[in-house]
Rosetta silent file (secondary structure, phi, psi, omega in degrees, C-alpha in Angstrom):
SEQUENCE: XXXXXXXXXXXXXXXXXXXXXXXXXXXXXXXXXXXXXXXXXXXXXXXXXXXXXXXXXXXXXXXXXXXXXXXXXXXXXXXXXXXXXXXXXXXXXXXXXXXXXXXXXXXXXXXXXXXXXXXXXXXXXXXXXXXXXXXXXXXXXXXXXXXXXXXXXXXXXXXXXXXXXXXXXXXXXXXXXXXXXXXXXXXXXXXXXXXXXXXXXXXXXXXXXXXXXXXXXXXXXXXXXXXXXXXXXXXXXXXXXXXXXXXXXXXXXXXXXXX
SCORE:     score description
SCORE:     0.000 S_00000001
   1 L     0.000  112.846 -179.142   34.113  152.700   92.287 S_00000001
   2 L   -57.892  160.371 -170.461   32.849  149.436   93.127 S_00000001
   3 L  -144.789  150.736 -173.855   32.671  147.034   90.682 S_00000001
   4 L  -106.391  149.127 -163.950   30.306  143.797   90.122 S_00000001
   5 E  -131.757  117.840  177.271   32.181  140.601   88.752 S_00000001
   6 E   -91.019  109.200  156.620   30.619  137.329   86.568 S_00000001
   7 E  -116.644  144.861 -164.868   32.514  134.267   86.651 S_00000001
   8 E  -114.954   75.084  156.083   31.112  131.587   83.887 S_00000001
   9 E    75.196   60.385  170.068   32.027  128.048   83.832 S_00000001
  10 E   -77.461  108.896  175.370   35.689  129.210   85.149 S_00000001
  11 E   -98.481  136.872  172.755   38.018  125.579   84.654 S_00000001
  12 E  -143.386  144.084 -163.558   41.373  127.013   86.269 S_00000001
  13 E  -116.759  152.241  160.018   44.283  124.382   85.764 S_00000001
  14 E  -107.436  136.709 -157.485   47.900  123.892   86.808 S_00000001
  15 L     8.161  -67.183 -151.996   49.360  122.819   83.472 S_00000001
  16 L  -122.783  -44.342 -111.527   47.400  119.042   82.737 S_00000001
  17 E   -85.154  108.534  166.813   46.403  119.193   86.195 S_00000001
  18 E   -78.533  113.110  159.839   41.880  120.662   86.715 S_00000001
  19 E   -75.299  -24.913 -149.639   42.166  122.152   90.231 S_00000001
  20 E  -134.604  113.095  143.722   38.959  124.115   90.065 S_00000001
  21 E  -104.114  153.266 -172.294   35.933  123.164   87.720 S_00000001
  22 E    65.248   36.259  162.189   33.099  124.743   86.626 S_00000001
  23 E   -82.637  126.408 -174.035   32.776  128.035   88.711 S_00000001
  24 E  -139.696  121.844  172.298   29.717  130.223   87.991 S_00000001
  25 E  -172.910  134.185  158.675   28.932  132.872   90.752 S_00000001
  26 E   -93.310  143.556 -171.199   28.282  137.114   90.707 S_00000001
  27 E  -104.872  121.205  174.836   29.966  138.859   92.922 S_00000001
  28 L   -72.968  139.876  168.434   27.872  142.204   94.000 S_00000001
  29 L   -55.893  178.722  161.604   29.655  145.639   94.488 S_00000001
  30 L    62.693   29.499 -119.945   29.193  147.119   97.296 S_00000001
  31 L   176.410  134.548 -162.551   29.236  143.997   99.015 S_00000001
  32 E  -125.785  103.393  161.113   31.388  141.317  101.483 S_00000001
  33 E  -100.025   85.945 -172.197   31.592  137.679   99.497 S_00000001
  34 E   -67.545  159.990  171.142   33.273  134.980  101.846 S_00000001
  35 E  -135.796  133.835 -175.580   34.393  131.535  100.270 S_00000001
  36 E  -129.649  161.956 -153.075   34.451  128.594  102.903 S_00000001
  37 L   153.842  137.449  167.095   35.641  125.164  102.314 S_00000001
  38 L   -60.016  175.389 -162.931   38.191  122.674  103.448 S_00000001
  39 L   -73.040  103.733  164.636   41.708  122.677  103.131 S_00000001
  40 L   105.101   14.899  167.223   42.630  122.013   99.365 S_00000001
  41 L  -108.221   16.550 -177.224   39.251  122.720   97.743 S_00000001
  42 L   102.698   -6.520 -164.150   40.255  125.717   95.793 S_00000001
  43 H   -52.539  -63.775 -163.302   38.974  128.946   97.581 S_00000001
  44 H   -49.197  -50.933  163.431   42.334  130.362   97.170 S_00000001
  45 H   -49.222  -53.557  147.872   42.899  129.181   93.772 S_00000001
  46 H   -27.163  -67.086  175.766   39.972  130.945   92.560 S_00000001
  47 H   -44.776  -45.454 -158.003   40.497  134.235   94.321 S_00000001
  48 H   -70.378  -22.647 -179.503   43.581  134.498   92.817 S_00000001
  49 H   -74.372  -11.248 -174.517   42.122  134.040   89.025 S_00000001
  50 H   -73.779  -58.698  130.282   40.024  137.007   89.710 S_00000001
  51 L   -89.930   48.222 -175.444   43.243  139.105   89.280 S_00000001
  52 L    61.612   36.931 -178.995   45.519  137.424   87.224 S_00000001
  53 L  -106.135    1.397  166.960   47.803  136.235   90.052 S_00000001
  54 L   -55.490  -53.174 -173.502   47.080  132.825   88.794 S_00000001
  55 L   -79.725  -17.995 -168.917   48.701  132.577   85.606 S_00000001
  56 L   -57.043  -35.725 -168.849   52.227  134.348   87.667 S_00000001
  57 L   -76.894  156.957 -137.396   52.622  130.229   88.451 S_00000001
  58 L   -92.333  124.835  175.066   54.714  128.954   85.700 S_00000001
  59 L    79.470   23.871  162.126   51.913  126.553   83.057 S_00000001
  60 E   -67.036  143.215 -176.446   48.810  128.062   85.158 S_00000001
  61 E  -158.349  174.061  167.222   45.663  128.853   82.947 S_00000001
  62 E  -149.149  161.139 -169.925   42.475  129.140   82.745 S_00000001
  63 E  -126.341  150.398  167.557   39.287  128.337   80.753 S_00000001
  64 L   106.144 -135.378  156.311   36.080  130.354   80.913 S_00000001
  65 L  -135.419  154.010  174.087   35.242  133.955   81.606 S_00000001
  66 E  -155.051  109.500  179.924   35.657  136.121   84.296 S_00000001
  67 E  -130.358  154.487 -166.583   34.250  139.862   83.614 S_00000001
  68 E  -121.685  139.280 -165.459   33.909  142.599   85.661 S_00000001
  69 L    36.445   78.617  175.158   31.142  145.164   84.677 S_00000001
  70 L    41.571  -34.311  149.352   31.130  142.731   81.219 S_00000001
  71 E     0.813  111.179 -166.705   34.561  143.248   80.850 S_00000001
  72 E  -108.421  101.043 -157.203   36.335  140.217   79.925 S_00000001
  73 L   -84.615  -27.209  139.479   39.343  140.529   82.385 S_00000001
  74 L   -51.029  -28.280 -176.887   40.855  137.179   79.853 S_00000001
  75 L   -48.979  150.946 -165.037   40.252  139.129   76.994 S_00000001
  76 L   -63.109    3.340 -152.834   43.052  139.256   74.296 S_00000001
  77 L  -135.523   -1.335 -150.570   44.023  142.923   74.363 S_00000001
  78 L   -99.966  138.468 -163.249   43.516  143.175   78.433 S_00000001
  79 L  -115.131  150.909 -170.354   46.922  143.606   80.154 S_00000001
  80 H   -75.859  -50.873  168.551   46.979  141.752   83.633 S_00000001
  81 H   -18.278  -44.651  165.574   49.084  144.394   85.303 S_00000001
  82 H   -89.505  -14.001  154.546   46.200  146.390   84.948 S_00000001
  83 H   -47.047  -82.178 -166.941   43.647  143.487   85.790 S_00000001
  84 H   -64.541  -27.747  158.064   45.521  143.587   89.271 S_00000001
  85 L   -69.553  -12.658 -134.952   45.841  147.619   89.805 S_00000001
  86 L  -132.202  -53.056 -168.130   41.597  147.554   89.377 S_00000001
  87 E  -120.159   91.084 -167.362   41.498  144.547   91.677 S_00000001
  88 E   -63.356  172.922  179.976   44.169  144.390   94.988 S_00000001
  89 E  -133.087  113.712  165.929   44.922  141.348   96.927 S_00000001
  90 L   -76.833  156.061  153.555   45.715  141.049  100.888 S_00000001
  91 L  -126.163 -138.264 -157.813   47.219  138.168  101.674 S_00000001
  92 L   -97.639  -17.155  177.131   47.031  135.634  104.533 S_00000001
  93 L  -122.076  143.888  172.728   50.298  136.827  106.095 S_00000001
  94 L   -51.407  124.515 -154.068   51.552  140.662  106.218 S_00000001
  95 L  -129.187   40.807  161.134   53.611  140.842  103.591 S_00000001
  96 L   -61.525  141.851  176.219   55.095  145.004  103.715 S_00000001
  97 L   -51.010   99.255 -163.186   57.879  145.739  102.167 S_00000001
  98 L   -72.250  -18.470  175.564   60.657  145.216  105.149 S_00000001
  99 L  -116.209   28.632  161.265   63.102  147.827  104.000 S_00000001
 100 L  -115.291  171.056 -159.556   60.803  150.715  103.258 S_00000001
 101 E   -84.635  175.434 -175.634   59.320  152.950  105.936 S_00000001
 102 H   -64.471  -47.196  167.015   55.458  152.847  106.323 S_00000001
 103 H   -36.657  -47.978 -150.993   55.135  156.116  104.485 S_00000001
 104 H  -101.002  -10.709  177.313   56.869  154.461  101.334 S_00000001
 105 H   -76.821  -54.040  168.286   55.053  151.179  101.911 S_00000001
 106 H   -20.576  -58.525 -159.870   51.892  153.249  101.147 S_00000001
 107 H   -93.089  -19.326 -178.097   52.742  154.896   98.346 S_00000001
 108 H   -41.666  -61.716 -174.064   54.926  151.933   97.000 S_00000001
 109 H   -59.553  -53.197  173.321   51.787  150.720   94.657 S_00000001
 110 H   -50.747  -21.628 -109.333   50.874  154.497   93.316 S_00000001
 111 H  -139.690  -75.721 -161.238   55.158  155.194   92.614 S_00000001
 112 H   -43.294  -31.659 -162.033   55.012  151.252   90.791 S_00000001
 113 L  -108.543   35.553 -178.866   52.241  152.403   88.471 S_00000001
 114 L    18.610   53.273  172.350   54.462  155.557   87.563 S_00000001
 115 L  -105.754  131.539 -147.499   52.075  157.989   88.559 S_00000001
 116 L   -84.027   94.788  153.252   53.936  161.242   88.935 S_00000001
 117 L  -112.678  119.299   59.983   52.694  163.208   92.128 S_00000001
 118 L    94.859  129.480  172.796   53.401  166.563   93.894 S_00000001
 119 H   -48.639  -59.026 -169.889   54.537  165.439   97.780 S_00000001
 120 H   -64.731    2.393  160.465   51.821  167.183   98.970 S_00000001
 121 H   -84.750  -51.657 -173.059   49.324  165.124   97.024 S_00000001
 122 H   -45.089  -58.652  171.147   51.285  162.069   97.778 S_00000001
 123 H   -36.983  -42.300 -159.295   51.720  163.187  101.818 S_00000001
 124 H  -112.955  -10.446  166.464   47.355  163.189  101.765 S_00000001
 125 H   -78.337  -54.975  169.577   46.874  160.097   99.886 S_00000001
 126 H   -49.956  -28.811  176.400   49.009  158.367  102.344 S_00000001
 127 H   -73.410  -57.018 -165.745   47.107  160.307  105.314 S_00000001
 128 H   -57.098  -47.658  174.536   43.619  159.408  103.281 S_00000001
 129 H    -5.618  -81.209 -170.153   45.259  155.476  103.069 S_00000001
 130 H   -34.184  -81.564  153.072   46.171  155.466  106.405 S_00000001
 131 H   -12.475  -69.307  128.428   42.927  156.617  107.661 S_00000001
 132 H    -3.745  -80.865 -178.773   40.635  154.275  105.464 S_00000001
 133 L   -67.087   12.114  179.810   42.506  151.556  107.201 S_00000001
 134 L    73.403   22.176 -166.813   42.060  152.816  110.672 S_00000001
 135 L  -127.399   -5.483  170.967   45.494  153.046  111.042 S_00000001
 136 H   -49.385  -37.354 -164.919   46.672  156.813  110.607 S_00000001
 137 H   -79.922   -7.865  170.280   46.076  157.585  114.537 S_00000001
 138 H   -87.003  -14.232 -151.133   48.965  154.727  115.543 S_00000001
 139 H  -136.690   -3.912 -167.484   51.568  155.385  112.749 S_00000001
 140 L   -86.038    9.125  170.416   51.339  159.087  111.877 S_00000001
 141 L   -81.585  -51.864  178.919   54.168  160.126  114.357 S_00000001
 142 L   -85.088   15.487  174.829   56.352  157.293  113.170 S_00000001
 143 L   -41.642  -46.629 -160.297   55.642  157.833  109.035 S_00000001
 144 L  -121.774   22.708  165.020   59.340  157.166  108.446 S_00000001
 145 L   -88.975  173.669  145.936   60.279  154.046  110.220 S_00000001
 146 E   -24.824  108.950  145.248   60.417  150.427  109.187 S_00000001
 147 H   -13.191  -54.748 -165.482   56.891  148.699  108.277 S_00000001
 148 H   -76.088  -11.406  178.808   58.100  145.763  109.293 S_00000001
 149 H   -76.955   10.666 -133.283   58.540  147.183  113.072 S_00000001
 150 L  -107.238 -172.271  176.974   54.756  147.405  113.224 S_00000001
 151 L   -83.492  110.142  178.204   52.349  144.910  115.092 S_00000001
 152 H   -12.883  -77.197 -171.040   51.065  141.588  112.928 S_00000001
 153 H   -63.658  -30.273 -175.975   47.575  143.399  112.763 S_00000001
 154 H   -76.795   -8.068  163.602   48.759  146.787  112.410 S_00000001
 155 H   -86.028  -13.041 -175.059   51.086  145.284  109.420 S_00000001
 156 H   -59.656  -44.546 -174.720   47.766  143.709  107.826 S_00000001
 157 H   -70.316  -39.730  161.635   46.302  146.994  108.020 S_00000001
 158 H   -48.770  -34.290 -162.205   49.276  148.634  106.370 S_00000001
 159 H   -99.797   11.331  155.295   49.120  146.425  103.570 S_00000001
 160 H   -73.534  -57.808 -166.190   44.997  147.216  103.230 S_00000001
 161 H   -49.329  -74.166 -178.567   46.295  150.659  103.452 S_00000001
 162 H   -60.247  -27.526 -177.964   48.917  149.953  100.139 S_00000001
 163 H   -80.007  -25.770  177.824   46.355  147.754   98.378 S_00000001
 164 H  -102.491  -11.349  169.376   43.326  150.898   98.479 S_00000001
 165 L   -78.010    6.852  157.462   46.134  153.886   97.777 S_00000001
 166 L   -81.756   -5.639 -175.338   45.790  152.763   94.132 S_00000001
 167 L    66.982   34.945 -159.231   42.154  153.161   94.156 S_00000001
 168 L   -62.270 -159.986  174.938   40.839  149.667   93.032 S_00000001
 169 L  -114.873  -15.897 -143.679   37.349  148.637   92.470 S_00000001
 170 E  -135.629  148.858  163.955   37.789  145.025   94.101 S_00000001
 171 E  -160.847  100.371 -135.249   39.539  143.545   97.017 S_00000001
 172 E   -99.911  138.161  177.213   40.310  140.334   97.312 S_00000001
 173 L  -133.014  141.197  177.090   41.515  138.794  100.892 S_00000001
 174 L  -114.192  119.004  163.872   43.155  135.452  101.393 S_00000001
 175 L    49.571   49.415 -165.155   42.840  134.690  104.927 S_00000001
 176 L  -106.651   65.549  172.255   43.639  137.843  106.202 S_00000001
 177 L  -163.395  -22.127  157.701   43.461  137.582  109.877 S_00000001
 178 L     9.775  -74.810 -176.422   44.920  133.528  109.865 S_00000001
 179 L   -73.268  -26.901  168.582   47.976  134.739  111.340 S_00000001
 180 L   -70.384 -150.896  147.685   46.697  137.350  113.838 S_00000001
 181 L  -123.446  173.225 -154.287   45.113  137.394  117.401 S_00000001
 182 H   -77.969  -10.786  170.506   41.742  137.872  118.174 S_00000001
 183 H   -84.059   -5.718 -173.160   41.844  141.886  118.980 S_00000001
 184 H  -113.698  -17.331  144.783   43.781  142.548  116.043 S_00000001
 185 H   -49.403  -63.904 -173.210   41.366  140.045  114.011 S_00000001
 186 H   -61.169  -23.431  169.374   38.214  142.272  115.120 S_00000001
 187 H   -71.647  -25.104  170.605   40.089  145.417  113.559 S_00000001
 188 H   -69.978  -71.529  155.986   40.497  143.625  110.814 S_00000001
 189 H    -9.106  -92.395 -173.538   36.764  142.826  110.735 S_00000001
 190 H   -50.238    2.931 -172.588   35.328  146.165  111.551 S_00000001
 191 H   -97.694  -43.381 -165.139   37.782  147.626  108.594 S_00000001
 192 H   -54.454  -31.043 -155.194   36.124  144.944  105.967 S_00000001
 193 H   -95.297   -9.692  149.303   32.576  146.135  107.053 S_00000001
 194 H   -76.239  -37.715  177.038   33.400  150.235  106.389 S_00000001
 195 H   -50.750  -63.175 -154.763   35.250  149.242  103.292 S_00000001
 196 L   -34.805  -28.402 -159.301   32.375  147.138  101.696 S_00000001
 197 L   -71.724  -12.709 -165.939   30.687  150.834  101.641 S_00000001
 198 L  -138.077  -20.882  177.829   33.098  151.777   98.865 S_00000001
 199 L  -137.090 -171.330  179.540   34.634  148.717   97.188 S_00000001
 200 E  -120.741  118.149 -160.477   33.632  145.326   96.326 S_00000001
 201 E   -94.636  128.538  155.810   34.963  142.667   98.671 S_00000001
 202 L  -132.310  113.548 -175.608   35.782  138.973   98.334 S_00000001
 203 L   -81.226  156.435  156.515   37.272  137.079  101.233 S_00000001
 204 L  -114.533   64.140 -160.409   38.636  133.834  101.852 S_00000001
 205 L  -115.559  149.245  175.998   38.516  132.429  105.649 S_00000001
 206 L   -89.403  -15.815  178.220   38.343  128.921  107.482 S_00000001
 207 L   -78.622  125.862  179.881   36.570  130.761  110.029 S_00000001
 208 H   -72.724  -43.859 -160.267   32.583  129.879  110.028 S_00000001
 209 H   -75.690  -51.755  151.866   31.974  132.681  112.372 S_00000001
 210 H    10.620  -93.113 -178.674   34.302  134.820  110.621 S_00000001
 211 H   -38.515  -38.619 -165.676   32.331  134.548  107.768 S_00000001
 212 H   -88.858  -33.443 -151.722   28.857  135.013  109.087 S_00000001
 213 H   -67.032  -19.951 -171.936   29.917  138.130  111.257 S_00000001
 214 H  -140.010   17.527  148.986   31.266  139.878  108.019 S_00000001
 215 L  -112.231 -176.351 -173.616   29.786  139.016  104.674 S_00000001
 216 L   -95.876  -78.641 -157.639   26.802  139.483  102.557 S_00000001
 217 E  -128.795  145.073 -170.947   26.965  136.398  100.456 S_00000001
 218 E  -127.915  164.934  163.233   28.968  133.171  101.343 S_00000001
 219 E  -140.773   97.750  175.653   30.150  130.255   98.636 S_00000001
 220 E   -44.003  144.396  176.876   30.904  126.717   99.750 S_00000001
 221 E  -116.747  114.766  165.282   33.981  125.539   98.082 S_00000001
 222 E  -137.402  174.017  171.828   34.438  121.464   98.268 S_00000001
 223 L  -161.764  145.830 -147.327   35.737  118.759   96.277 S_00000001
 224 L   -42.553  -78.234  179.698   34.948  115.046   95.845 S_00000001
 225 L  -105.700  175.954  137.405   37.764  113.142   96.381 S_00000001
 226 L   -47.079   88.491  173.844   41.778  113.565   97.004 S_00000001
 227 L   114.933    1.284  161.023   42.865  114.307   93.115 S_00000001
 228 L   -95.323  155.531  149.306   39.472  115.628   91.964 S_00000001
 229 L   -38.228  123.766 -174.895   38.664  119.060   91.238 S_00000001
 230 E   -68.437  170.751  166.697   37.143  121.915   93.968 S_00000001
 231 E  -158.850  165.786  169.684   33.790  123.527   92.674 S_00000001
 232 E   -90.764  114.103  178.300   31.256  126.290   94.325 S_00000001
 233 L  -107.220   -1.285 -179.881   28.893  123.458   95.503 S_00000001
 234 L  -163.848  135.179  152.384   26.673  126.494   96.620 S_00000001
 235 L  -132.114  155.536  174.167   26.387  130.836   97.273 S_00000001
 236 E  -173.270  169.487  148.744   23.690  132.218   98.651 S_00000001
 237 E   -32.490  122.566 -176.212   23.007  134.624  101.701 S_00000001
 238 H   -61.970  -36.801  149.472   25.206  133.948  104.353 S_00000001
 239 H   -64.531  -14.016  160.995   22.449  133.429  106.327 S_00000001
 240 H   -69.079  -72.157 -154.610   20.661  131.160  104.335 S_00000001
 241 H   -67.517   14.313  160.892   23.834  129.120  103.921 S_00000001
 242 H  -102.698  -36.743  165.957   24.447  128.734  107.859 S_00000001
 243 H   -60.708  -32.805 -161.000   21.038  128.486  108.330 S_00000001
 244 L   173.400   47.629  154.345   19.444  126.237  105.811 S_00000001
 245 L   -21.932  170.665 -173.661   21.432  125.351  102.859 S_00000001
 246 L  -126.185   -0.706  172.914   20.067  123.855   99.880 S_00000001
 247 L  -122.375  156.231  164.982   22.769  121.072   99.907 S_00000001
 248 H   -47.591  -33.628 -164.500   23.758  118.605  102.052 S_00000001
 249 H   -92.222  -69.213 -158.305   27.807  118.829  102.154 S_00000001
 250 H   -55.339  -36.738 -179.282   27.121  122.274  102.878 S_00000001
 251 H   -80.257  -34.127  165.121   24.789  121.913  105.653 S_00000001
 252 H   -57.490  -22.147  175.669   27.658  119.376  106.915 S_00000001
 253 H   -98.130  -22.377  178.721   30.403  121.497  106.710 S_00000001
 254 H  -105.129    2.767  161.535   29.011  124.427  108.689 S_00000001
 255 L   -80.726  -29.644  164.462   27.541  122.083  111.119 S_00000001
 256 L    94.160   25.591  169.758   30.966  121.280  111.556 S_00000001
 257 L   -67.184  -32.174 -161.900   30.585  117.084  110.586 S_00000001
 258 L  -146.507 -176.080  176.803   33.835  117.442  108.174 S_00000001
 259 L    77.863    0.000    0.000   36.235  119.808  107.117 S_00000001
């Protein structure tokens, strides 16, 4: 069940340090939101406050709100563990679990959240997984080998695979084709733009085309100086923002002057 997400004057700090200030942007369900930016302006740092993976670094915090269908995901009684089962994370390199088999990388998130299942419901959630990621017709002969023997993109897709057998609403990608090549990048693509039909997506990529070929809504990320804070200097339709921004740094950065 997709889910729509408010962030409100989001400050996100490493102890003393403001990396991020000021973020205000909705993220629609249903729905592919890239964040573009130079190196060191925060994209990442943001995504990651969206599910608590933020605060895991040791004096990380944050000020502001971030709620998802009004939910206050900060809220005092809200446990992040469960923040982060609602909303998965790819990340920029395939990260499966090298000494379980693909089967067990699947199910590895469902098992962690000590839900109790019957094989043969487990055996078709891994099959539904699989499938979802495009990736059941390469691996379902080979269910009980090593992850890690897979293909870069066919491990990305595994771990898409492990991040949607839990059933989130949200699914946050850092750069998750960086590390690939460009046919196993386009698989990657075409997977974001059937998910979006079912969850609510927010990417991170350096790629401009990237970006236009496979969101909805884009958000410049920049930041002043070396030792100032990133901000969202813009969101809008990704075609408006490639097209005809409403700011200058932004029409500079996807013109390709900086960054």
């Amino acid at each position: 069940m997709a889910k729509r997400i408010e962030v409100k004057g989001l400050d996100i700090y490493y102890d003393k340090f403001l990396a991020v200030q000021g973020v205000s942007m909705t993220i629609e369900p249903r729905s592919v939101t890239a964040l573009i930016g130079p190196s060191g302006c925060g994209k990442s740092t943001f995504l990651r406050t969206l599910n608590r993976m933020h605060e895991l670094v040791p004096k990380a915090r944050v000020e502001g709100k971030v709620l998802m269908d009004n939910q206050d995901l900060y809220g005092a009684n809200v446990d992040p563990v469960g923040v982060r089962r609602h909303i998965g994370m790819v990340f920029q390199r395939p990260n499966p679990f090298p000494t379980m088999s693909i089967y067990d990388n699947v199910a590895a998130g469902v098992k962690l959240n000590n839900k109790r299942m019957k094989r043969a419901d487990l055996d078709e959630l891994v099959e539904r997984s699989l499938r979802s990621a495009n990736l059941w017709e390469e691996v379902k002969d080979r269910l009980s080998r090593p992850g890690s023997g897979l293909s870069g993109g066919q491990q990305q897709r595994l771990c898409i695979a492990r991040a949607i057998a839990v059933a989130p609403d949200v699914l946050l990608m850092d750069e998750p084709c960086s590390a690939l090549d460009p046919i196993s990048t386009q698989a990657i693509e075409d997977l974001i733009t059937e998910l979006k039909e079912q969850y609510t997506i927010v990417i991170v990529t350096h790629n401009m085309q990237q970006a236009q070929r496979v969101s909805d809504v884009t958000g410049f990320f920049n930041l002043k100086a070396i030792g100032e804070p990133g901000g969202l200097v813009e969101i809008d339709a990704t075609t408006k923002i490639f097209t005809n921004p409403a700011n200058q740094a932004t029409e500079d950065y996807v013109s390709g002057r900086f960054g």
